[in-house]
C-alpha positions as CSV (number, residue, x, y, z in Angstrom):
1,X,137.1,75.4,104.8
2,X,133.4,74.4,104.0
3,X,130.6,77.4,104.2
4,X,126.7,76.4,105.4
5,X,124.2,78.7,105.4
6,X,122.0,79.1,108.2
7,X,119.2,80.0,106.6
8,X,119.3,76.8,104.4
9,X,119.3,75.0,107.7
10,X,116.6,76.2,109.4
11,X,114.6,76.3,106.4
12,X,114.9,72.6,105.9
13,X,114.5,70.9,109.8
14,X,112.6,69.1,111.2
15,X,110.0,70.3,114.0
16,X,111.7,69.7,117.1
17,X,111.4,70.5,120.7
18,X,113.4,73.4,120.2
19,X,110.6,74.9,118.2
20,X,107.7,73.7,120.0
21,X,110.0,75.7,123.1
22,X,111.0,78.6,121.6
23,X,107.1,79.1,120.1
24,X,105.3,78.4,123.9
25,X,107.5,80.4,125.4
26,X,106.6,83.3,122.7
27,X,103.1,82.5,122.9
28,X,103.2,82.9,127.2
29,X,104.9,86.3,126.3
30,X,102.6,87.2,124.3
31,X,99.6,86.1,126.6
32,X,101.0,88.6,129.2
33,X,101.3,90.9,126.2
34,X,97.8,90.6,125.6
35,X,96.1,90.9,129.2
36,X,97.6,94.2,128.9
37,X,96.5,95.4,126.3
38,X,92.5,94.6,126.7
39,X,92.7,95.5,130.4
40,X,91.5,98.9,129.0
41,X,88.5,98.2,127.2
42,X,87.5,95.8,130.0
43,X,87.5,98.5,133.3
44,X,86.3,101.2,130.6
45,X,82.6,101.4,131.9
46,X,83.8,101.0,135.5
47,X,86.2,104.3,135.3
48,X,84.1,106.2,133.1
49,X,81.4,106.1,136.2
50,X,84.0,106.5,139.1
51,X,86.4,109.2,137.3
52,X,83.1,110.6,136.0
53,X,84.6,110.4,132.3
54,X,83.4,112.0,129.3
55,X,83.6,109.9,126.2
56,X,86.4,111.6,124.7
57,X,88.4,112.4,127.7
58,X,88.3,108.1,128.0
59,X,89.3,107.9,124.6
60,X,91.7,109.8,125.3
61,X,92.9,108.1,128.3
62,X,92.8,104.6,126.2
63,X,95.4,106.1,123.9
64,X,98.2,106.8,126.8
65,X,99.1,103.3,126.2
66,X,99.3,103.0,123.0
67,X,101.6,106.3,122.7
68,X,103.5,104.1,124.2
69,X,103.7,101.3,122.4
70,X,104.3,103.1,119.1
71,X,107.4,104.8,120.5
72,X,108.2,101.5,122.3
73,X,108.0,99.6,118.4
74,X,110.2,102.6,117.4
75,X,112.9,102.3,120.0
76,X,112.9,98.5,120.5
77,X,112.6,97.3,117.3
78,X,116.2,98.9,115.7
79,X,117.5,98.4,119.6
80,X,117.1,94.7,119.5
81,X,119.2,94.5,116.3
82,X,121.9,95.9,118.2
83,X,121.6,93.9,121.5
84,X,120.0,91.1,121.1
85,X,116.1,89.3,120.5
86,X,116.4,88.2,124.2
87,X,117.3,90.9,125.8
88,X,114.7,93.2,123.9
89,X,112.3,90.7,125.0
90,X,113.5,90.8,128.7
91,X,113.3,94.3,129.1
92,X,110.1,95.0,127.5
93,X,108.5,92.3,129.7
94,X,109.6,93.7,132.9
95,X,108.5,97.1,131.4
96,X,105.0,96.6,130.8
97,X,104.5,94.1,133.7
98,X,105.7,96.5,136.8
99,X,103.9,99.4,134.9
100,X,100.7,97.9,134.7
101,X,101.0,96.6,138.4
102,X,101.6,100.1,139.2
103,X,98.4,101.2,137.2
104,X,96.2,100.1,139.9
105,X,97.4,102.3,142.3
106,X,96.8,105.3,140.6
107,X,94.2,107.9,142.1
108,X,93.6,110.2,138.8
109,X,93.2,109.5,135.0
110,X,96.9,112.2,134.8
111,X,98.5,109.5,137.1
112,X,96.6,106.2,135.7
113,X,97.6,107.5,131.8
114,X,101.6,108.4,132.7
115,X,101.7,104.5,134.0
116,X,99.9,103.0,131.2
117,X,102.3,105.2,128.8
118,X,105.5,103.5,130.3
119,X,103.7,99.9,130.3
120,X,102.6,101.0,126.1
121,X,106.4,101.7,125.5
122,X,107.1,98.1,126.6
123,X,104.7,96.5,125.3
124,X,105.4,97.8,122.1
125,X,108.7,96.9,122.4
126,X,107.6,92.6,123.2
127,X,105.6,92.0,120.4
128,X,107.8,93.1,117.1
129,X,110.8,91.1,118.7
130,X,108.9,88.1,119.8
131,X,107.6,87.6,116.1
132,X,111.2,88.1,114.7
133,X,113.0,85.3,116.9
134,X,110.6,82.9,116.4
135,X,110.1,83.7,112.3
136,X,114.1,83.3,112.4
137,X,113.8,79.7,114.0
138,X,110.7,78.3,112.2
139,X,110.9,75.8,109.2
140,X,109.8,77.9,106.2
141,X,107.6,75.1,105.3
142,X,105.6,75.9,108.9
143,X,106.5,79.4,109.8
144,X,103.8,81.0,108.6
145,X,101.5,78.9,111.0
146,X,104.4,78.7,113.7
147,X,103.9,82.4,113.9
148,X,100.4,82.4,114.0
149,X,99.9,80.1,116.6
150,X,102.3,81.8,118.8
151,X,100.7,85.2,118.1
152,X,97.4,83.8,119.2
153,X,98.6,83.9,122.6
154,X,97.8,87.5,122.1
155,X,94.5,86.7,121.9
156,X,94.3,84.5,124.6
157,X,95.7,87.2,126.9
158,X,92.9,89.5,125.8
159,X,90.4,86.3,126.5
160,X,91.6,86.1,130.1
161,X,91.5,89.1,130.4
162,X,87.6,89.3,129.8
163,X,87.0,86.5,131.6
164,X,88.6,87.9,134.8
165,X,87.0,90.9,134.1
166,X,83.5,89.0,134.1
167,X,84.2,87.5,138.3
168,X,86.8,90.3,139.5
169,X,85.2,93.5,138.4
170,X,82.1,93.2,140.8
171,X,83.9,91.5,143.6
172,X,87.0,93.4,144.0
173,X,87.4,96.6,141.7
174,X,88.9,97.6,138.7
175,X,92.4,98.0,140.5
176,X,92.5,93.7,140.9
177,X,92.9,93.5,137.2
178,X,96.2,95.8,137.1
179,X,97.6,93.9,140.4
180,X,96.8,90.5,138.7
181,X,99.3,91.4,135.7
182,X,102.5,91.1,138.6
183,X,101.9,87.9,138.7
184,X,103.7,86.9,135.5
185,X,107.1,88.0,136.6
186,X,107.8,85.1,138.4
187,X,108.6,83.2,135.3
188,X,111.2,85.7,134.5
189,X,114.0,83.6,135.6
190,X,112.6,80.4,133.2
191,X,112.8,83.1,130.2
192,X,115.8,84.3,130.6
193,X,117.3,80.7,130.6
194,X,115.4,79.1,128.0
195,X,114.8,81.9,125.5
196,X,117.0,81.7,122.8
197,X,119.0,84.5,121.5
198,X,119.1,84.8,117.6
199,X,121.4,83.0,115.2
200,X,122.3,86.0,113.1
201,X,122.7,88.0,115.8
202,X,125.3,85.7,117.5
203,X,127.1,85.4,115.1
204,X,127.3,89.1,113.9
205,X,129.2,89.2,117.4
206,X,131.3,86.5,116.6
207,X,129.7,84.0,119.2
208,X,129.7,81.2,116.6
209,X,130.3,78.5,119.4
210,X,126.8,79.4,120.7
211,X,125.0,79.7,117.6
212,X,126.1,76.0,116.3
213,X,124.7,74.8,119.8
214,X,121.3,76.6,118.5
215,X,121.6,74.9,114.8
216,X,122.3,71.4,116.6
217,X,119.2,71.5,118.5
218,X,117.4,73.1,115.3
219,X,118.5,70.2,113.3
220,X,120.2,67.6,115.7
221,X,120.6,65.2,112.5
222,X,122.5,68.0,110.9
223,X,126.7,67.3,111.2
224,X,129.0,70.7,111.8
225,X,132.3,69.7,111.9
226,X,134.4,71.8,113.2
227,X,135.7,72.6,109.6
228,X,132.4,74.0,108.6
229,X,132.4,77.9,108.6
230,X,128.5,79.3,109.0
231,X,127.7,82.5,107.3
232,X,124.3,84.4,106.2
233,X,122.9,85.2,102.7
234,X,121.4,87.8,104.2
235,X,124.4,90.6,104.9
236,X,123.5,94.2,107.0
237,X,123.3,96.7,104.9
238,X,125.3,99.9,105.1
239,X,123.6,103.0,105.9
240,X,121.1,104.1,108.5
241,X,118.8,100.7,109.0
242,X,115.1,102.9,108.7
243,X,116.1,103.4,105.2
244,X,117.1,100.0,104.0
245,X,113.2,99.2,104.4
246,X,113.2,100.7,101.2
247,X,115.7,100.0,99.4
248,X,116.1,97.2,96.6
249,X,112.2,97.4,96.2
250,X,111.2,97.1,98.8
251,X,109.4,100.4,99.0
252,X,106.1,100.3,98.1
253,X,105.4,96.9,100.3
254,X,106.9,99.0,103.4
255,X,104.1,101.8,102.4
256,X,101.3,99.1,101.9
257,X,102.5,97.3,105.3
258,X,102.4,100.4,106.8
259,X,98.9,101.5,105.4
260,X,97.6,98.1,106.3
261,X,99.2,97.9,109.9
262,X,97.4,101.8,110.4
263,X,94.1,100.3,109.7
264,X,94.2,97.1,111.1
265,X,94.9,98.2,114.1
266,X,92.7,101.0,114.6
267,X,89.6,98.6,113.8
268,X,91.4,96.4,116.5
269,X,92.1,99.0,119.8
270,X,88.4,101.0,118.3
271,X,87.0,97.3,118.7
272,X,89.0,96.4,121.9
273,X,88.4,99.9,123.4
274,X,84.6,100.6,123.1
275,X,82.9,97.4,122.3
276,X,82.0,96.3,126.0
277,X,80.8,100.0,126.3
278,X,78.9,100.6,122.8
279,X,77.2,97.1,124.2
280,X,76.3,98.4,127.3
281,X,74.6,101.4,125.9
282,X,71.9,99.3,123.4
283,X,71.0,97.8,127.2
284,X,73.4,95.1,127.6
285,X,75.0,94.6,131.5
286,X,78.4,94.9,132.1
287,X,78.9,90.7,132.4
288,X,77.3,90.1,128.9
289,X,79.0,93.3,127.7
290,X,82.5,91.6,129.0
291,X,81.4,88.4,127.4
292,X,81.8,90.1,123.8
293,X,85.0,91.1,124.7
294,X,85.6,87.4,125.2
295,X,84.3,86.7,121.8
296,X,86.1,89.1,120.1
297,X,89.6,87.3,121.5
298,X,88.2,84.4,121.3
299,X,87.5,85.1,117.0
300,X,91.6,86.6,116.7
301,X,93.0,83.0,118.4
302,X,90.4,80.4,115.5
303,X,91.9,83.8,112.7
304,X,95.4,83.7,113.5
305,X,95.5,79.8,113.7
306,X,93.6,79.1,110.6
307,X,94.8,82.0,108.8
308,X,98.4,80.7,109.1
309,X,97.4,77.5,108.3
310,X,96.1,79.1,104.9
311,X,99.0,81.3,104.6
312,X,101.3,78.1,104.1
313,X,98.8,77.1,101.5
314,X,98.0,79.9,99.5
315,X,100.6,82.6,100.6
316,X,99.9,84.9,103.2
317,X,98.9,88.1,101.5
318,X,96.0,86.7,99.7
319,X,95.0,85.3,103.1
320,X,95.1,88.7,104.8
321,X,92.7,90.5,101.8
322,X,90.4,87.8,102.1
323,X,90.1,88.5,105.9
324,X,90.4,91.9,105.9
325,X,87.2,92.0,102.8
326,X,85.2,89.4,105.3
327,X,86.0,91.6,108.2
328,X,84.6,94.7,106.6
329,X,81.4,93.2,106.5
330,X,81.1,91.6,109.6
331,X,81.9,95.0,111.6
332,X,79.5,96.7,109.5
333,X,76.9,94.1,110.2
334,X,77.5,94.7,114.0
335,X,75.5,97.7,114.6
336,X,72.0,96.0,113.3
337,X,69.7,94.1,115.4
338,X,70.2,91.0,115.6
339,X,69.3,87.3,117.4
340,X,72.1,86.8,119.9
341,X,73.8,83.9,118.4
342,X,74.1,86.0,115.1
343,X,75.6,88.7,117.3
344,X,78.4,86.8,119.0
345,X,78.9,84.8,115.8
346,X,79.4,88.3,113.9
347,X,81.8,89.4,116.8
348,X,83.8,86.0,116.4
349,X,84.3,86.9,112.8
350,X,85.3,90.6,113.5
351,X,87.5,89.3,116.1
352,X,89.0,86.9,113.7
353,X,89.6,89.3,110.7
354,X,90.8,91.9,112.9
355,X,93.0,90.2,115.7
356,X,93.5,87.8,113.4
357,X,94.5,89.7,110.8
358,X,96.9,91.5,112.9
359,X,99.0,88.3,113.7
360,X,98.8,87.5,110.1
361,X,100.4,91.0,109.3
362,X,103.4,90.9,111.6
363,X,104.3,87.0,109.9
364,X,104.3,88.6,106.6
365,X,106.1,91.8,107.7
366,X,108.7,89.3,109.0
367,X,108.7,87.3,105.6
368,X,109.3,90.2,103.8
369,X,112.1,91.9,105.2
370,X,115.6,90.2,105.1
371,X,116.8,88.9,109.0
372,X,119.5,91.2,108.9
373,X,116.6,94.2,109.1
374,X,113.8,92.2,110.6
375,X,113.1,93.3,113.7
376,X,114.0,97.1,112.1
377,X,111.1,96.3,109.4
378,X,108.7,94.8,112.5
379,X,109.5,97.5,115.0
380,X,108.8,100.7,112.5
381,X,105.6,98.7,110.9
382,X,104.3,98.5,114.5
383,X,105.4,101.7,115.4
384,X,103.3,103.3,112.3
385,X,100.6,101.4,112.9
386,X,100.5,102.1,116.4
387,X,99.1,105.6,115.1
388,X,96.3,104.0,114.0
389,X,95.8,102.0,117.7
390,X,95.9,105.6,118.9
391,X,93.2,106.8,116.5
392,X,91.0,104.0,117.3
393,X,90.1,104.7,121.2
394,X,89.8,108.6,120.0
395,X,87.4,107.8,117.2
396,X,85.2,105.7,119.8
397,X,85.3,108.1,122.1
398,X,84.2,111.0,119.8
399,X,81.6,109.0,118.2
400,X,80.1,108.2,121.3
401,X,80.1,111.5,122.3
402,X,78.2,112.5,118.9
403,X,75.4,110.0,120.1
404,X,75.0,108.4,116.5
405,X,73.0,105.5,115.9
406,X,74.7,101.8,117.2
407,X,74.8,100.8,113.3
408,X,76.5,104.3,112.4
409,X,79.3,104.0,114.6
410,X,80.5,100.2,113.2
411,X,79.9,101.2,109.9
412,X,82.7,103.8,110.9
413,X,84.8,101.4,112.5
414,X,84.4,99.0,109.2
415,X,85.6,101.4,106.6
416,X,89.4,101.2,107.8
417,X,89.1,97.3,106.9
418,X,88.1,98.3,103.0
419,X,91.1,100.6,103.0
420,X,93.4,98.0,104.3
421,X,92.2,95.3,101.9
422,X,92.8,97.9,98.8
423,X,96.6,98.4,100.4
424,X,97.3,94.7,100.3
425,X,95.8,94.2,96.9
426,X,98.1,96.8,95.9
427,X,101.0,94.8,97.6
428,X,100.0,91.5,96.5
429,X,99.9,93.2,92.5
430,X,103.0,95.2,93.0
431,X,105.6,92.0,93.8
432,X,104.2,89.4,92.0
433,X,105.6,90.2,89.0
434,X,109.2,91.1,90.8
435,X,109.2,88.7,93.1
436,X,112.1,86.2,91.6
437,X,114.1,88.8,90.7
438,X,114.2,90.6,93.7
439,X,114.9,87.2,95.2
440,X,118.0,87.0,92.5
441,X,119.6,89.6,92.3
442,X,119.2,90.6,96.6
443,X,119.3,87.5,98.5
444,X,116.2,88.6,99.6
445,X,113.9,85.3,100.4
446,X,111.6,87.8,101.5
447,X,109.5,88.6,98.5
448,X,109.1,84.9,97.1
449,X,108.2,83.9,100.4
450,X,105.5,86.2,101.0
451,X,103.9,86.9,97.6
């Protein structure tokens, strides 16, 4: 009987309609993902006044969420190698979607923090998953922009986000933008039925049937007859699945990805949580204040498209310390006066080499780690960094509370971004030299594909 290897298939086809499917349909996940996750920064000034919030008691309230999502990496991630992609994706959807619904009908920050704690746990659950099935689909000559333009949808979300914020915040209250994110569940049904499940986990279950119907629609020009036998380079490794994320070298690039996930995502949720409100404070209202939200989403879709775009070129990890040095200087450059264009043209750039940067993290996370592990490798990267999402609403909040100069706090928020740019330099040195070994003598596709 003749063997083909699935990877070697989908490595090589053609971009299809499958892909431009299974990408939008990522991307509208993703969008939802997003709304939800900028909804806080958005109502921020409008609960501080009504709940009569201290800075650090809403800092504090900003992080419920993200507690959430760092257990929800932790817990979906190494579930959805078990299950399933799809079904991961399903139930975190319908998680964070009825949770943040419910949000708006809470009375007190204890009761508004539990609900965005259970709608954290599944957001954190969508995003790690989402990345994985559609890295496992892409052509490797297009995934790294394949992933990027479907993790811009998380940008977008946090765009519409601001801009509903900018007409439903005055008109009809804070609780609008938590009853808005319902809305979404109606195309549960067209998920569930065109969402592809992964290959390697179907056939891991012995559902080989199913998975050859993927491949054909991967690569229709591609002939499986029914004497051909598909198997993966990539085997599961015995043992428990945290600690193959460092094993066969894979070590220090789990500690680097880890270190730069922390950071980047602090800047990001420090950024997302405070910047309508640190604007509002030099004299700003709450619409033009709203509006630099926008920008700031607006900056992570133009990073994460272009920056995939030059991750196919010039490999992604030299991409992401070239955005995460330009970053740094931009945020820094944020708390001096300056003519308004500069202003939102400096927030486009932070927004780029921080959201952007983000996207551009979880591609290369999924690069590295073998499929068998993937969405192991992408759930406990997002989990750790989701201590740093945490960190970020707290640090806002006791800066603010410190009443330091504008330019003080951003200089704060940039120094994660110089720390982050060190870890992938280390990254980028540590497997470039091991890179076609590891390759070799592992199966691992991982390391020559993202170094």
């Amino acid at each position: 009987m003749k063997t083909q290897e699935v990877g070697q298939i989908i490595d090589g086809a053609p971009f299809t309609r499958f892909h431009w499917m299974v990408m939008c349909l990522c991307a509208l996940l993703l969008i939802f993902d997003g709304y939800d996750l900028f909804i806080y920064g958005a109502v921020l000034p409008v609960l501080m006044k009504e709940w009569s919030l201290s800075p650090v008691q809403a800092g504090a309230l900003g992080s419920y969420a993200l507690f959430g999502m760092m257990f929800g990496a932790f817990i979906f991630g190494p579930l959805a190698d078990r299950i399933g992609r799809k079904k991961g994706v399903a139930i975190s959807f319908i998680l964070f979607s009825l949770s943040t619904f419910v949000s708006g009908f809470a009375t007190t920050p204890t009761e508004f923090g539990v609900y965005r704690f259970i709608a954290g746990l599944g957001c954190g659950g969508l995003m790690p998953n989402a990345v994985a099935l559609m890295n496992e689909y892409a052509p490797k000559r297009l995934r790294s922009t394949l992933v990027a333009i479907m993790f811009s949808g998380y940008s977008l979300g946090g765009v519409l986000c601001a801009g509903l914020g900018i007409y439903m915040l005055p008109r009809f209250g804070w609780q609008s933008m938590f009853f808005a994110a319902a809305v979404p569940l109606v195309l549960l049904p067209l998920i569930l039925w065109k969402l592809p499940e992964s290959v390697g986990f179907l056939l891991r279950h012995g559902k080989e049937d199913v998975a050859r119907s993927m491949l054909r629609q991967v690569a229709p020009q591609l002939r499986l007859d029914a004497d051909v036998q598909l198997v993966q380079a990539e085997a599961k490794g015995a043992g428990v699945p945290m600690l193959e994320l460092f094993k066969h070298q894979r070590a220090v690039g789990t500690l680097m990805i880890w270190l730069s996930f922390f950071c980047c995502l602090l800047m990001v949720y420090a950024l997302g949580s405070w910047l309508p409100k640190l604007m509002a404070n030099a004299g700003y209202s709450l619409g033009s204040s709203l509006s630099f939200l926008l920008a700031l989403n607006f900056g992570g879709v133009v990073g994460a498209i272009s920056g995939g775009w030059l991750g196919d070129r010039f490999t992604l990890p030299k991409v992401v310390l070239g955005f995460f040095a330009l970053g740094t200087v931009a945020i820094a450059l944020l708390g001096f006066n300056s003519p308004m264009a500069m202003l939102y043209l400096l927030i486009i750039i932070a927004g780029a080499t921080t959201i952007g940067t983000q996207i551009l993290l979880y591609a290369n996370t999924a690069q590295f780690y073998p499929q068998a592990i993937r969405s192991t490798g992408l759930g406990w990267a997002s989990g750790v960094g989701r201590t740093g999402a945490i960190v970020g609403p707290l640090l806002g909040g006791w800066l603010m509370a410190a009443s330091l100069p504008l330019s003080m706090n951003f200089l704060v928020f940039a120094v994660p971004g110089l720390v982050a740019a060190l870890a992938i330099g280390v990254f980028i040195l540590r497997y470039r030299g091991v890179a076609r070994a590891a390759a070799q003598q592992h199966g691992a596709a991982v390391v020559s594909r993202s170094v």
